[in-house]
C-alpha positions as CSV (number, residue, x, y, z in Angstrom):
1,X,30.4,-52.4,-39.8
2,X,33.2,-50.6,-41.4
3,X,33.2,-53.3,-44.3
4,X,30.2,-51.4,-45.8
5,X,32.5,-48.7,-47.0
6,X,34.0,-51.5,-49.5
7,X,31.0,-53.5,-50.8
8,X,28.5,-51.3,-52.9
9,X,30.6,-50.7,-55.4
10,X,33.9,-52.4,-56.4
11,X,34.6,-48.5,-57.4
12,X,33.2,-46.9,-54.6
13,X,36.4,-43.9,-54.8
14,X,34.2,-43.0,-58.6
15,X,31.1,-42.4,-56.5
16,X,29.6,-39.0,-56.9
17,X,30.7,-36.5,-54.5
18,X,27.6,-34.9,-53.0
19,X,25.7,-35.9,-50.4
20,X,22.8,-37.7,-50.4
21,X,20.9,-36.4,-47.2
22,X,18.6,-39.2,-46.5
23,X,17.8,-37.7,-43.0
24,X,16.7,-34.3,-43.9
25,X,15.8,-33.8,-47.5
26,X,12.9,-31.2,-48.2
27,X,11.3,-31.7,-51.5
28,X,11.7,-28.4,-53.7
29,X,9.6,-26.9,-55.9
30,X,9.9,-28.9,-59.0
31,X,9.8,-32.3,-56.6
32,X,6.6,-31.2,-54.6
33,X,4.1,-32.7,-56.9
34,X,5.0,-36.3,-57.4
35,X,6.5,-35.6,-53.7
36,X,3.2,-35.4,-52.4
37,X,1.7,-38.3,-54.3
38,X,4.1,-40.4,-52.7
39,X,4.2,-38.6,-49.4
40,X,0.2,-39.5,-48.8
41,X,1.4,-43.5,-49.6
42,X,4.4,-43.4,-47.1
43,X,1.8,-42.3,-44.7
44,X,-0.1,-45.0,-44.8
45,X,3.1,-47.6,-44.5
46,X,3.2,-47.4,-40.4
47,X,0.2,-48.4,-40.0
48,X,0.2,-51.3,-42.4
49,X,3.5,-52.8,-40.5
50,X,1.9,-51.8,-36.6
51,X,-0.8,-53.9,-38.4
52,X,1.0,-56.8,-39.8
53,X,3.4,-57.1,-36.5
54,X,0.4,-57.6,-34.4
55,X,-1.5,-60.1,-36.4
56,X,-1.7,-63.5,-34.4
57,X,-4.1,-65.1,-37.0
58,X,-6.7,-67.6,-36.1
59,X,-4.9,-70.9,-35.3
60,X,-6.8,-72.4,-32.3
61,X,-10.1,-71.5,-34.0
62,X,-9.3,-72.9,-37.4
63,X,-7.5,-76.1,-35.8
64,X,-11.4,-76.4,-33.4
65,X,-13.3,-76.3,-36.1
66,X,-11.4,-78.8,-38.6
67,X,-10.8,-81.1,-35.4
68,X,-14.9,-81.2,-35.1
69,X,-16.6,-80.6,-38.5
70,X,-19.9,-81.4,-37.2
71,X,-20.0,-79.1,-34.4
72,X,-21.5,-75.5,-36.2
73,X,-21.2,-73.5,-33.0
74,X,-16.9,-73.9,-33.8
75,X,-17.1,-73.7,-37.5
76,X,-18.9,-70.3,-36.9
77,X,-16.3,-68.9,-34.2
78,X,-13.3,-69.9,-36.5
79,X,-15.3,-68.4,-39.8
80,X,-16.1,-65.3,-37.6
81,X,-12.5,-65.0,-36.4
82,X,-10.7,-65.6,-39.8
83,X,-13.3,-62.9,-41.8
84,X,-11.3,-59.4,-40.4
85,X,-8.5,-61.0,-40.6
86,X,-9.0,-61.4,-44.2
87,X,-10.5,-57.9,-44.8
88,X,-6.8,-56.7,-43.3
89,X,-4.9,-59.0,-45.2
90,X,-6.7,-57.3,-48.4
91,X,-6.3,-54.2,-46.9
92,X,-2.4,-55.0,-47.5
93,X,-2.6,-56.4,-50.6
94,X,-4.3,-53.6,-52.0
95,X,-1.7,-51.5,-50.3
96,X,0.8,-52.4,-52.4
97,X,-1.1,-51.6,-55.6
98,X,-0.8,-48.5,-54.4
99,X,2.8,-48.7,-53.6
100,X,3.2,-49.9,-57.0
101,X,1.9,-47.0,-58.4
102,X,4.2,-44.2,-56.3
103,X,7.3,-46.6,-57.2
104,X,6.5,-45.9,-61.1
105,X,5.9,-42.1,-60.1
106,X,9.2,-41.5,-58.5
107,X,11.2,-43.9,-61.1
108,X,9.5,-41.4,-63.8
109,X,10.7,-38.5,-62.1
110,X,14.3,-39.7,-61.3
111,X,14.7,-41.1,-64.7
112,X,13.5,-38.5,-67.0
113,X,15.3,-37.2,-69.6
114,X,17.7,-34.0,-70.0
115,X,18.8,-35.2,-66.8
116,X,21.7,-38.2,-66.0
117,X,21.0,-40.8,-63.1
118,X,23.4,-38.9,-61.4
119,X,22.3,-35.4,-61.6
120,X,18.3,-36.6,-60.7
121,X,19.6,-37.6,-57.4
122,X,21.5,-34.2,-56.5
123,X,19.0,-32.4,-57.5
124,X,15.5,-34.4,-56.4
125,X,16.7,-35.9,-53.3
126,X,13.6,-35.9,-51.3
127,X,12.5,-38.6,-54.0
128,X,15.5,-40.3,-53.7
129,X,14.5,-40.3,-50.0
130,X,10.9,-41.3,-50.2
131,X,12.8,-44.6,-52.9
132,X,15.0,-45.7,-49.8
133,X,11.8,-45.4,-47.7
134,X,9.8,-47.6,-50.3
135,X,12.5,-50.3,-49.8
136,X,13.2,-49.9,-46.2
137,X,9.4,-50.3,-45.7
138,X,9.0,-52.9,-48.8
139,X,11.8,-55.1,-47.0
140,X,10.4,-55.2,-43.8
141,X,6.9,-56.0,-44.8
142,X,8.3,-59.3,-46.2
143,X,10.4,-59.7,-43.3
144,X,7.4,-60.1,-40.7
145,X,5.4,-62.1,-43.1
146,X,7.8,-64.7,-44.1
147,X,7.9,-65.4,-39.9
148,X,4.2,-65.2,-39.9
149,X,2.3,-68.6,-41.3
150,X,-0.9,-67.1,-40.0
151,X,-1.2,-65.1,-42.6
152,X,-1.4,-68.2,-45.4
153,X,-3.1,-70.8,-43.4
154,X,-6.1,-68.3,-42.4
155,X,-6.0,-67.0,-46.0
156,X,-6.4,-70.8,-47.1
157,X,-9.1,-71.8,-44.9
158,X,-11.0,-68.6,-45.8
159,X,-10.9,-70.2,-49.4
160,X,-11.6,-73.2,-48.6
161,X,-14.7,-72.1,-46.9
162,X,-15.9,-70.3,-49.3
163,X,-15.7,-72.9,-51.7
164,X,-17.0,-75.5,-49.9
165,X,-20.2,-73.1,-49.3
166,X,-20.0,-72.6,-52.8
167,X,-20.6,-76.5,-54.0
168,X,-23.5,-76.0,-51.4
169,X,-24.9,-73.6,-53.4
170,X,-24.5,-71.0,-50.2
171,X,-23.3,-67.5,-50.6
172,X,-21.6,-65.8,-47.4
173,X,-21.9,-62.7,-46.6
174,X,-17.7,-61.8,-46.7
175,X,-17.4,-62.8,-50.5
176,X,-19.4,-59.0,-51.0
177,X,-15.9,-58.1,-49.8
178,X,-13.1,-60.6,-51.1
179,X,-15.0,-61.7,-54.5
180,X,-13.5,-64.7,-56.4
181,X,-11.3,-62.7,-58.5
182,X,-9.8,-60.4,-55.7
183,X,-9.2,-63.7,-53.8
184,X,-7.1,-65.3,-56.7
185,X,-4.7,-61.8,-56.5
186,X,-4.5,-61.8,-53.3
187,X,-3.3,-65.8,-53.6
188,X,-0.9,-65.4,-55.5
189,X,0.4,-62.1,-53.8
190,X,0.9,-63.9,-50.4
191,X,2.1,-66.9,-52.1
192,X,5.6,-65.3,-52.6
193,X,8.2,-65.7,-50.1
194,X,8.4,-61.6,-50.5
195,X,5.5,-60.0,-51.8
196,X,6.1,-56.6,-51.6
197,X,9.2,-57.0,-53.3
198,X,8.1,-59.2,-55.7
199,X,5.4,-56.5,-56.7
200,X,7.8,-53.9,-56.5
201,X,10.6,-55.4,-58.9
202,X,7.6,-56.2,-61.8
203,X,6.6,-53.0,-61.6
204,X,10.2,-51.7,-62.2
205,X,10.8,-54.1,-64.9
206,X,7.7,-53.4,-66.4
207,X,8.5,-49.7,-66.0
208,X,11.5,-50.2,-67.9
209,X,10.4,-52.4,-70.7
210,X,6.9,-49.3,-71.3
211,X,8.6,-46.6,-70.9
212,X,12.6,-46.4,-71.2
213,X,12.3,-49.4,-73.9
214,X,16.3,-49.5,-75.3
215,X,17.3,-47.2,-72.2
216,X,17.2,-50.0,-68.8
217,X,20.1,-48.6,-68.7
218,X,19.4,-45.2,-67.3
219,X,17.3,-47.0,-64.6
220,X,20.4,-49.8,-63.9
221,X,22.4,-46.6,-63.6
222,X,20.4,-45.1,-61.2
223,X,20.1,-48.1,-59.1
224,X,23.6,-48.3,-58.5
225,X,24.2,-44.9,-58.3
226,X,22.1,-44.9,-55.4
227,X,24.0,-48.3,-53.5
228,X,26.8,-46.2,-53.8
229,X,25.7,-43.3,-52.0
230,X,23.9,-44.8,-49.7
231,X,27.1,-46.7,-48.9
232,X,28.8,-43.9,-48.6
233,X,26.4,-42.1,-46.2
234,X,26.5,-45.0,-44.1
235,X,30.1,-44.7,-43.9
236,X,30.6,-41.4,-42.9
237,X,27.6,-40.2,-40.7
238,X,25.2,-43.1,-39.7
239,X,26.0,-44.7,-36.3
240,X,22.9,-45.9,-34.6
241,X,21.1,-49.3,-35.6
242,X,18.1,-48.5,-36.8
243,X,19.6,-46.2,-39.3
244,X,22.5,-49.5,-39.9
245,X,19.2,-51.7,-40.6
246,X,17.4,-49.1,-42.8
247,X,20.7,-48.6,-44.7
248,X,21.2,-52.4,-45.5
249,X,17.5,-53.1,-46.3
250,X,17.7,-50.1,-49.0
251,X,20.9,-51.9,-50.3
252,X,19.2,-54.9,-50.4
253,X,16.1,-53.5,-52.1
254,X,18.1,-51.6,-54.5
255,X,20.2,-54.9,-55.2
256,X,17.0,-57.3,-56.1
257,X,15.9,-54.6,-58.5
258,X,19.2,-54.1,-60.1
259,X,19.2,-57.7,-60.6
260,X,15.6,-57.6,-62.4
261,X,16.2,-54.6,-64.5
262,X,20.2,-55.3,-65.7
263,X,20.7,-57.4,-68.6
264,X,23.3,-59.9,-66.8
265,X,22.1,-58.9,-63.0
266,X,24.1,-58.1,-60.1
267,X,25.3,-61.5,-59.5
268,X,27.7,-61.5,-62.6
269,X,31.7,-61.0,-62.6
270,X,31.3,-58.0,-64.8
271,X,28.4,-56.4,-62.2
272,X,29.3,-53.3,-60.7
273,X,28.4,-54.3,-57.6
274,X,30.4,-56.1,-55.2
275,X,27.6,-59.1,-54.4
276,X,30.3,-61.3,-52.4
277,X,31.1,-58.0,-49.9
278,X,27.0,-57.2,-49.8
279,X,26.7,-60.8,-48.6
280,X,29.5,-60.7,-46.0
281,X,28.2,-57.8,-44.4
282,X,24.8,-59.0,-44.0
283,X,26.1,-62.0,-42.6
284,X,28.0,-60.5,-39.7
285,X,25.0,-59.0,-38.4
286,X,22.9,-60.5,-35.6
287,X,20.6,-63.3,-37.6
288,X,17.7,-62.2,-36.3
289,X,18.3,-58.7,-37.6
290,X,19.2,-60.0,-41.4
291,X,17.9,-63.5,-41.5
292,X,14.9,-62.0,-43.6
293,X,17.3,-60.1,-46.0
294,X,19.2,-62.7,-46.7
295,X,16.2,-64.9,-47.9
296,X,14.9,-61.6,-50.4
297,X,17.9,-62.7,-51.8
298,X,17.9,-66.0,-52.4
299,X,14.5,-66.1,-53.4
300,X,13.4,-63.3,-54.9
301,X,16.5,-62.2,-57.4
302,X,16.5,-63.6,-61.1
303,X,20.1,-64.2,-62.1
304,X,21.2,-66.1,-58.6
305,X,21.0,-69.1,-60.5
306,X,22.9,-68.1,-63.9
307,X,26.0,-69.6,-65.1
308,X,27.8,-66.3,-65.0
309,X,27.3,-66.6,-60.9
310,X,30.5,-67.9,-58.9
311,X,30.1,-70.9,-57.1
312,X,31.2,-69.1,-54.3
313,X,28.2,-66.4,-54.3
314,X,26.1,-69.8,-54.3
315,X,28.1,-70.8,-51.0
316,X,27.3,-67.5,-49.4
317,X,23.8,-67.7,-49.8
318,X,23.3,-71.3,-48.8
């Protein structure tokens, strides 16, 4: 593990030199409103993976009922069986609406002029906390639903259901709860290999495009800013493996939205992040254990694909 003290930042000896206390950071006076806001989301994040980790979907009814079409006792178990499972899954997806929302909140406050990148995250780090708990939770979301087909196949049937009931000028019951519309967002929200993250790094480029306009480059700043430390804090203090795991899925997190919000992304020679080290270290994990952060990115980071990225990042990441 002692490799992560090299890859975050090919300068990591010009990182700031206080400590980031992602462990025990109390919001202070000036942090306790958006704190709060973000505080009642985070709350809610548990729940949604205890959720998503224990959803088995409805296979064996789905595959009964397409096996015998004619039989209406089955196509009634398996359209009984798929409808909660739907109102969870939109459950999640209007989850991370709201995650969406406490992302911009805490980007606001830890952008916000007189302040440098720098000083926001000495001086608010219980939102620099409650960030690396967005990722952390934002990364393993997409991890169990990537190993999860469930979650698309019941989705699809549900659709297909509906609008097969639809031709037949039949109106169920569930579509007072997943309308048309909702059901087309909620499509194309599960139809990313990482949803979550996918949601999370629009809303940060969108962020940066509304509000900081000419000035991505306060929020690139901060992004690596916070690599760095977290690399650091790693380093020095962290020893156990869950606190390994949430360390890499925050550099992973932080690394995808770099890549979305920087001009030339983190994958280019002139990045100031060390994307070849990043990859090594992931890769000397367990599989199991990284597998999923290794896929946010491949397929979930813009400038993987650029000319500016060495054939040997490619290689990495086949």
């Amino acid at each position: 593990m002692g490799n992560l003290i090299k890859v975050l930042g090919k300068d990591l000896e010009n990182c700031p030199h206080f400590f980031l206390d992602f462990e025990n950071a109390q919001p202070t006076e000036a942090e306790t409103a958006v704190w709060n806001q973000v505080s009642a989301v985070l709350e809610e994040a548990h729940g949604i993976l205890a959720e998503l980790q224990s959803y088995n979907g409805a296979g064996q009814e789905i595959r009964e009922a397409i096996q015998n079409p004619g039989d209406l006792a089955l196509q009634e178990k398996a359209w009984n069986a798929v409808c909660p499972l739907v109102a969870k899954l939109k459950r999640f997806y209007e989850f991370s609406l709201r995650l969406e929302n406490a992302l911009r909140s805490l980007l606001e406050a830890l952008t916000s002029p007189p302040y440098a990148p720098m000083q926001h995250l000495e001086r608010e780090q219980a939102l620099a906390k409650q960030f690396a708990e967005i990722l952390h939770f934002t990364l393993s979301f997409d991890e169990l639903k990537m190993t999860n087909p469930a979650i698309q196949n019941d989705f699809s049937y549900y659709r297909r259901t509906i609008s097969r009931n639809r031709l037949n000028n039949q109106q169920l019951e569930a579509e007072n709860e997943v309308n048309n519309e909702m059901a087309n967002r909620m499509s194309l929200f599960y139809a990313e290999a990482t949803p979550m993250l996918k949601t999370l790094s629009n809303a940060t480029t969108k962020f940066v495009s509304e509000v900081l306009n000419k000035m991505s480059s306060v929020t690139s700043s901060g992004l690596n800013l916070t690599t760095c430390l977290c690399c650091r804090e790693y380093r020095c203090r962290f020893t156990n493996t869950d606190t390994m795991l949430f360390c890499m899925r925050v550099m992973v997190g932080v690394i995808i939205l770099y890549d979305h919000v920087h001009p030339v992304g983190a994958f280019a020679k002139t990045s100031k992040i060390d994307m070849k080290g990043c990859i090594k270290v992931l890769k000397e994990q367990p599989s199991n254990s990284v597998e999923g952060l290794l896929n946010a990115l491949r397929y979930t980071t813009r400038h993987l694909n650029d000319d500016s990225t060495s054939k040997q990042i490619r290689a990495l990441l086949q």
